[in-house]
C-alpha positions in Angstrom: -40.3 23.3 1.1 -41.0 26.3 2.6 -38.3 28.2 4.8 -38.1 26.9 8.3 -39.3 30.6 9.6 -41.7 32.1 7.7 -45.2 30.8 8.1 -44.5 30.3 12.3 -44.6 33.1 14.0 -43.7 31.9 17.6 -40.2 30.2 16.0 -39.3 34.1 14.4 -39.8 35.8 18.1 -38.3 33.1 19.6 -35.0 33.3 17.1 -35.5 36.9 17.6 -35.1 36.5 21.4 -32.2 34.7 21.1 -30.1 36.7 18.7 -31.1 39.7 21.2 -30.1 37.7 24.3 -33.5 38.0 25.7 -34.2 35.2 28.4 -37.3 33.0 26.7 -39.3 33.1 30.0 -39.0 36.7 30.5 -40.8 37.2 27.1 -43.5 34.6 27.8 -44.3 36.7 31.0 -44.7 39.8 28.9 -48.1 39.5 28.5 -50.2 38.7 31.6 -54.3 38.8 31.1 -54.8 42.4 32.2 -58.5 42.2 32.2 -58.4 39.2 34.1 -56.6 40.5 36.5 -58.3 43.9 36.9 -61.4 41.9 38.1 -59.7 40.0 40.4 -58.5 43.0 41.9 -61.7 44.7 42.5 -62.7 41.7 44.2 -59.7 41.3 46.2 -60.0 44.8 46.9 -63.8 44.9 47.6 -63.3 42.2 50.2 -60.5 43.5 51.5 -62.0 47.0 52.1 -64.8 45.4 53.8 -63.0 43.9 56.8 -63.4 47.2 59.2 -59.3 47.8 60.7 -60.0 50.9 62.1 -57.2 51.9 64.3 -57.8 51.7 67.2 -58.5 48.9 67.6 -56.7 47.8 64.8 -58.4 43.7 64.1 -56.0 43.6 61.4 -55.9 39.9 62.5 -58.5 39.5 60.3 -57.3 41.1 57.5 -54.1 39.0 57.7 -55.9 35.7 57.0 -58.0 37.1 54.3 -54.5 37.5 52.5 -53.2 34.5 53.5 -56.5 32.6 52.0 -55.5 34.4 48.4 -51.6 33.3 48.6 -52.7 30.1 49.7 -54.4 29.0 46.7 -51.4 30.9 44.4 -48.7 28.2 45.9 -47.0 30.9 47.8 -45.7 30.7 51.2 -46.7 33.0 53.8 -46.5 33.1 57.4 -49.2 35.4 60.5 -47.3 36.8 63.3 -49.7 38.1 65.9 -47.9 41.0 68.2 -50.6 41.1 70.6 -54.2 39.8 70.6 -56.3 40.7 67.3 -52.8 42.4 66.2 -51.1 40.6 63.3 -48.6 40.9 60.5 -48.5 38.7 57.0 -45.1 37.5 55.6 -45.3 35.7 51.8 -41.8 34.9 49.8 -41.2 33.4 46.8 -37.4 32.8 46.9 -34.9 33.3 44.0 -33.9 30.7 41.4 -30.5 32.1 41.4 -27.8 30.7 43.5 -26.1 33.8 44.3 -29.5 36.3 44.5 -29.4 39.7 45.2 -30.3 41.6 48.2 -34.2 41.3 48.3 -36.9 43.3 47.6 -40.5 43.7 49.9 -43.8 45.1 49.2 -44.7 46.9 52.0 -48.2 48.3 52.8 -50.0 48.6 56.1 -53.4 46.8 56.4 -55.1 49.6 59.4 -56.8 52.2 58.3 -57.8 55.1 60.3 -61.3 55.4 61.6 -64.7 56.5 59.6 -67.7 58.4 60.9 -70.0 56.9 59.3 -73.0 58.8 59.3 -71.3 61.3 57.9 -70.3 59.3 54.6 -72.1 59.2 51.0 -72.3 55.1 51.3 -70.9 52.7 54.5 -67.5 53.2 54.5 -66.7 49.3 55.1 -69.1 48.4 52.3 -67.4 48.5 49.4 -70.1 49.4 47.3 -68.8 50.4 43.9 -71.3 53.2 41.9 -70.4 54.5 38.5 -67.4 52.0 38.5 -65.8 54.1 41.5 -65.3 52.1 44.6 -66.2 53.7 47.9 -64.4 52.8 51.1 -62.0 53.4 54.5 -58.4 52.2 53.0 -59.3 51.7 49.3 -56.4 54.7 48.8 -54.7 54.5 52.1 -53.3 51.3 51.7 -55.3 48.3 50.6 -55.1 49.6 47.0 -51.7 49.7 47.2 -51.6 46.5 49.1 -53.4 44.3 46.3 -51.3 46.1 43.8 -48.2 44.8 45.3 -50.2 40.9 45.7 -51.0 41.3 42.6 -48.0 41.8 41.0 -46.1 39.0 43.0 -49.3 36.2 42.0 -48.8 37.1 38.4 -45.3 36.4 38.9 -46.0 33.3 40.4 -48.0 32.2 37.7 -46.0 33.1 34.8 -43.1 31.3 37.0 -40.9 33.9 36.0 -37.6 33.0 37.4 -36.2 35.4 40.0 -32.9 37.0 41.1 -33.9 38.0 44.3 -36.4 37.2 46.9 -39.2 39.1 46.6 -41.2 39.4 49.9 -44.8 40.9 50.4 -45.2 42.5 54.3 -48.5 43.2 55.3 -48.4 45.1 59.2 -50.8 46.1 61.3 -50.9 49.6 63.5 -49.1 51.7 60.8 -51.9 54.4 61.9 -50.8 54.6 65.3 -47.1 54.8 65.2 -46.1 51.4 64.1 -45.7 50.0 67.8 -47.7 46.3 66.5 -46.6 46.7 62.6 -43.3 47.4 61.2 -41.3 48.5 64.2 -42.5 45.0 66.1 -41.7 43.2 62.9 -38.3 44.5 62.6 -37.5 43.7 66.2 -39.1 40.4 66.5 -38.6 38.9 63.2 -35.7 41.0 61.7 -33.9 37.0 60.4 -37.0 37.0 58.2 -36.8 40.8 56.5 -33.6 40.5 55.2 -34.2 43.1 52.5 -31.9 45.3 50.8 -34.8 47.5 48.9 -38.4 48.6 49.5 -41.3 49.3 47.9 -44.4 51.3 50.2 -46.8 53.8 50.0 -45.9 57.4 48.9 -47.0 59.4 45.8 -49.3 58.6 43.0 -49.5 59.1 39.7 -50.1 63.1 39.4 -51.9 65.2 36.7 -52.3 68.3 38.7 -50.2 68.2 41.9 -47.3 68.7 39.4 -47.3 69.6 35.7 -45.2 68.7 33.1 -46.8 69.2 29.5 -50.1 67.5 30.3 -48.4 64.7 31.3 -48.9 62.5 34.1 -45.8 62.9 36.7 -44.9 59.6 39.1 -44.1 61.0 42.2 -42.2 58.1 43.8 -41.3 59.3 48.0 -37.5 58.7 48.6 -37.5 60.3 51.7 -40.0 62.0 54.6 -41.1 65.0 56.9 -40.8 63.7 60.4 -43.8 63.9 63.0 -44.3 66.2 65.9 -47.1 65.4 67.6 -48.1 68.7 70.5 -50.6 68.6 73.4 -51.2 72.0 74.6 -53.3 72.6 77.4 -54.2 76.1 78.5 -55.8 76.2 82.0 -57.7 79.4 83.4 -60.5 80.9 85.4 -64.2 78.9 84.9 -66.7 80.9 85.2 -70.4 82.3 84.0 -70.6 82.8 80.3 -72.1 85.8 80.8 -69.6 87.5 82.2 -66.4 87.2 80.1 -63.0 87.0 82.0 -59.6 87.7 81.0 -58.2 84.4 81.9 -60.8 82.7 79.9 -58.6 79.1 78.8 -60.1 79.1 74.9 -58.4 82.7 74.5 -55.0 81.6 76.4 -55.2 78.2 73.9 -55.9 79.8 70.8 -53.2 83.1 71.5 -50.9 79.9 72.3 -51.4 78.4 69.2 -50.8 81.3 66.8 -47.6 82.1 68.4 -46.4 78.3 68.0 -47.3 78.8 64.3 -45.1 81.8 63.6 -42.4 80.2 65.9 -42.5 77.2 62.9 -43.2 79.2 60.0 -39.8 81.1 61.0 -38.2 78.0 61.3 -35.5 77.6 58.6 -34.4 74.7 57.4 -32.3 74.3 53.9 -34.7 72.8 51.0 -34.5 68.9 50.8 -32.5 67.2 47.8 -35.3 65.5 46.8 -37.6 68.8 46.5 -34.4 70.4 44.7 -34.3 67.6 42.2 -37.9 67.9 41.6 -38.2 71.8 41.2 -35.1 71.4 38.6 -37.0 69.1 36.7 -40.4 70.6 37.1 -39.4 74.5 37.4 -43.1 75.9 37.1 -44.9 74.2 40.2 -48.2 75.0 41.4 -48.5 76.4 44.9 -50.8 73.4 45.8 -51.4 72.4 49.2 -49.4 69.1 48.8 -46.5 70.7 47.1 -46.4 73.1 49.4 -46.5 71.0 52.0 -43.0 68.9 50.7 -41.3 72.4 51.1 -42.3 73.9 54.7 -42.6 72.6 57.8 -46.5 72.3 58.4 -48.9 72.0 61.4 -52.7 71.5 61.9 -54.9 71.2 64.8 -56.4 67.8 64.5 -58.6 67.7 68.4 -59.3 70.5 70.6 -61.1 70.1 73.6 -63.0 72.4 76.1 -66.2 72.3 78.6 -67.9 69.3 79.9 -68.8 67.8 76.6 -72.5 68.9 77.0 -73.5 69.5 73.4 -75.3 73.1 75.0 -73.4 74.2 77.6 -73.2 77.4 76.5 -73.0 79.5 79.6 -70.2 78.1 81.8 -66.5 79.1 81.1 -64.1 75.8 81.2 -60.9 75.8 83.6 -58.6 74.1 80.8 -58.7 73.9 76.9 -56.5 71.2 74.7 -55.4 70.8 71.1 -53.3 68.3 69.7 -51.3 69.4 67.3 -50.0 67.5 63.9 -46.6 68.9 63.4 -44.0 67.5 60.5 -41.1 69.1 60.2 -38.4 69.0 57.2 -35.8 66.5 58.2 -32.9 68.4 59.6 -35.0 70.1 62.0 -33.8 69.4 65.8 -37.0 68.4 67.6 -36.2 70.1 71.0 -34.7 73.3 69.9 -37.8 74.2 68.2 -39.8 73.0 71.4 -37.8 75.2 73.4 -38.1 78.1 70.9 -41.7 77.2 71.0 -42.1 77.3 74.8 -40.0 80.7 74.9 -42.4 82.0 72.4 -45.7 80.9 74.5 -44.1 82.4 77.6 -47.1 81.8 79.7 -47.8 79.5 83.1 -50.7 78.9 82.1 -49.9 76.9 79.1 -48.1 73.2 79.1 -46.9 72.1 75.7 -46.0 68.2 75.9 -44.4 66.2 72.9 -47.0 63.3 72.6 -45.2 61.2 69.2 -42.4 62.1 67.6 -40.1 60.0 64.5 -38.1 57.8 66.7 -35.2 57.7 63.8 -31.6 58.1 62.6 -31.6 57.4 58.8 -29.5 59.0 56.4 -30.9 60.7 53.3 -29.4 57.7 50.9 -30.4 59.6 47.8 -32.8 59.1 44.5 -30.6 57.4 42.3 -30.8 54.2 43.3 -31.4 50.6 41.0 -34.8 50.6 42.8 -35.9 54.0 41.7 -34.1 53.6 38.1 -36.2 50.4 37.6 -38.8 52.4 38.3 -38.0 55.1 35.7 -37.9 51.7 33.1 -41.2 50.9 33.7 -42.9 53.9 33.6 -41.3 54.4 29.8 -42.4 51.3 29.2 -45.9 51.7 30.1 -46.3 55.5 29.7 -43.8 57.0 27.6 -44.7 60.5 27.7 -44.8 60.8 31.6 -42.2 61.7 33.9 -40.9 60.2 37.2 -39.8 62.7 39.9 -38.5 61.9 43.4 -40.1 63.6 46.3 -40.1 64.2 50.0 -43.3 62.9 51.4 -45.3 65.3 53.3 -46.5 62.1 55.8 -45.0 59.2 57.3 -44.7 55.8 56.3 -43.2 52.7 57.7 -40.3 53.2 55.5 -38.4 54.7 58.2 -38.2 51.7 60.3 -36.4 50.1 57.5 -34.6 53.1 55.9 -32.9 52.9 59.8 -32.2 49.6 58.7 -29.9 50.9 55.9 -32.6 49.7 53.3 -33.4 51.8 50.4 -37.0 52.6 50.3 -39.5 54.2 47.2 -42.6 55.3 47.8 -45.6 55.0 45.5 -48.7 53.6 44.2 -48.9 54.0 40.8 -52.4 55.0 40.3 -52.9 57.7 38.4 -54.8 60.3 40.9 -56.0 64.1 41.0 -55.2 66.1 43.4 -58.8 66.0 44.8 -58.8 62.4 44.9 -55.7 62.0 46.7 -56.5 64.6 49.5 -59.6 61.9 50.4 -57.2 60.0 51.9 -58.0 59.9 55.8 -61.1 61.9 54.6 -64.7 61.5 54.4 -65.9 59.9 51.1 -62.3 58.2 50.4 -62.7 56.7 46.8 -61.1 54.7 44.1 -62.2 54.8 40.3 -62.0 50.9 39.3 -60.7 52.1 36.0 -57.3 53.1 37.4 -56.4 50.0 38.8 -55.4 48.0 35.5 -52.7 50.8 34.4 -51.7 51.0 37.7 -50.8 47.4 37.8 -49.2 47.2 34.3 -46.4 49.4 36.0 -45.9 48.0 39.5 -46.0 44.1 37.6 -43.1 45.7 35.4 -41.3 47.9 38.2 -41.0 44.7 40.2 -40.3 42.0 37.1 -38.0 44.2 35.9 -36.1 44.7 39.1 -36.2 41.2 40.2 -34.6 39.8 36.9 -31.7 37.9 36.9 -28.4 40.1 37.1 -24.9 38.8 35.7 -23.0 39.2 38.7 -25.2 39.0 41.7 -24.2 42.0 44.6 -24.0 40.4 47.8 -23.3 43.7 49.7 -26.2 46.1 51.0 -26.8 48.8 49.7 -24.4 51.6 50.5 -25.7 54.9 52.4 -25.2 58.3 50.5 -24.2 62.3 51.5 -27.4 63.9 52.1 -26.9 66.0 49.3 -26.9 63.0 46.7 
């Protein structure tokens, strides 16, 4: 007779398993059918992209149901709350096995995208046409990429029926674009029984080659914290008049004089460097002044609209009474909003010139630190699936909806895994925005892990929340 092990492979992995105290279903979900799921993706993603949620108006009504169609057919649960009419937000759980789970965990990505002049783009930016295996499309970076990651990741879960020590939840909002009023923020107040979280997972960095260096390497840049916005309308108002005759109290010159002094008033603005950019420079000493890097270390601003004349494409000869910018300001958290408007103003100095605060970061959350399970899960999977690279918290330059929920004392990481240029990332909100199809399988390998692993069963389940840190953890 031959011994019991040696010609059956499964039994010696199985024994192996045991000895190592490795759960049997865990291993069996090791292996999900990547390439299977890499075309299901792009055609989740494809449709997806297609479904215009330009905000405003938003439809992401639409969007909703097409997600709800997908977790329909996967057996998991999901519920559409509409805020207002064509506004809505998708809920999907699949609850823990354990008796005494720990706090959950939700996949958070915003389903809006901002809105595409389409003349102006290579192919229609709601038509998902793929060339060159590189898909083409408003939102296929900012976030229904990141979006079908996350869905992704929770159906192969499903499937495998790998069993869970946590809820995990999957939150798709609407009006993230806009300030949140429909999505998160609604969500939060309306439904706040049904996002009982304890951790996050949203947009935020990518997968960096050149943004940061380390060795070659790729470098995860997972957000942990962000800038706050401080939206400006100026409006300058002077004498109209005949362009021929040029006037000292022309409202173009009074605007733009208003505007550089505005600039030095922030650039002279200090603020103490964040934790997150002071862990990341100690790990990655030899940065690269790029504009993204840059921009997690200064407060920034950049004139998004300006507006002068009667609109007449040549009305050339006639001198407006009032000229407006708004201004995209984020500022370093720490800064205090209303001393720098009143520094601002002070620097202006001029009647002629209003400067109004038209959006700010309504919030009060508390640095909570990197080090948290969530981000060290992270760090796991990233080995796992990428040994030589490097994960890095950062301070994301933008906003998210993470700060509704970091006010909620939940700890929130930001990133999509894809592995990105610099180039590439900066499409986002651009013209052109793009995804290579090729990136989307690695990507996934990582969030399927980060989320698996995270999710596992624990010994002792915590029931607390998670506790807030000093700022300086």
């Amino acid at each position: 007779m031959r011994p019991f092990l040696s010609d059956r492979p499964g039994r010696l992995i199985l024994a192996a398993a045991v000895m190592l105290g490795i759960n049997a279903l865990s291993l069996a979900a090791a292996a999900p059918n990547w390439k299977k799921a890499q075309q299901e993706m792009t055609d989740w993603l494809r449709g997806y992209v297609r479904i215009d949620t330009s905000n405003p108006p938003g439809n992401e009504e639409q969007s909703a149901l097409y997600l709800k169609s997908i977790l329909d057919k996967e057996g998991i649960s999901c519920e559409i709350f509409v805020s207002t009419p064509g506004r809505a937000n998708l809920l999907a759980r699949i609850p823990a096995k354990s008796a005494s789970p720990d706090p959950a965990l939700l996949l958070l990505h915003h389903m809006d995208v901002v809105p595409a002049q389409k003349d102006q783009w290579k192919h229609d930016p709601f038509g998902a046409v793929v060339e060159n295996n590189v898909l083409w499309g408003r939102g296929a970076l900012d976030t229904k990429s990141t979006g079908i990651l996350q869905l992704m990741a929770m159906v192969l879960l499903q499937r495998q029926k790998v069993p869970l020590g946590r809820d995990l939840l999957l939150l798709a909002c609407a009006d993230e674009e806009n300030g949140g009023k429909w999505g998160a923020k609604w969500m939060l107040e309306q439904q706040s029984d049904r996002l009982n979280a304890g951790y996050v997972i949203d947009e935020g960095g990518f997968g960096f080659r050149d943004v940061f260096t380390y060795d070659g390497q790729v470098v995860y840049a997972c957000a942990v914290d962000e800038k706050k916005i401080f939206g400006l309308k100026v409006t300058a108002r002077g004498q109209s008049g005949h362009g021929s005759i040029p006037n000292s109290d022309n409202p173009n010159d009074i605007l733009m004089g208003a505007i550089r002094r505005l600039e030095q008033t922030l650039i002279r603005t200090e603020t103490p460097l964040h934790p997150a950019v002071r862990e990341l420079e100690a790990r990655l000493p030899d940065i690269r002044r790029t504009p993204y890097a840059n921009a997690l270390k200064n407060n920034s601003m950049a004139i998004t609209t300006l507006r002068s004349g009667t609109g007449v494409d040549d009305d050339m000869n006639r001198i407006p009474a009032t000229a407006e910018a708004i201004i995209d300001c984020r500022l370093l958290p720490g800064v205090a909003e209303y001393d720098l408007l009143y520094r601002m103003k002070q620097a202006v100095n001029d009647d002629r010139v209003t400067i109004e605060v038209i959006r700010r970061t309504q919030t009060q959350a508390v640095y909570m630190g990197y080090r948290t399970p969530l981000f060290e899960a992270l760090e796991k999977s990233v080995k796992r699936n990428h040994a030589s690279a490097m994960v890095v918290p950062i301070l994301l330059p933008m906003s998210s909806d993470s700060r509704f929920f970091r006010d909620k004392n939940m700890v929130c990481c930001g990133l999509n895994p894809l592995e990105l240029t610099e180039e590439e990332s900066m499409l986002m909100h651009a013209l052109d925005e793009r995804l290579p199809l090729a990136r989307l399988e690695p990507a996934l390998k990582i969030m399927y892990d980060w989320v698996r692993l995270f999710c596992q069963p624990t010994a002792k389940a915590k029931k607390t929340r998670p506790r807030k840190q000093g700022r300086g953890s």
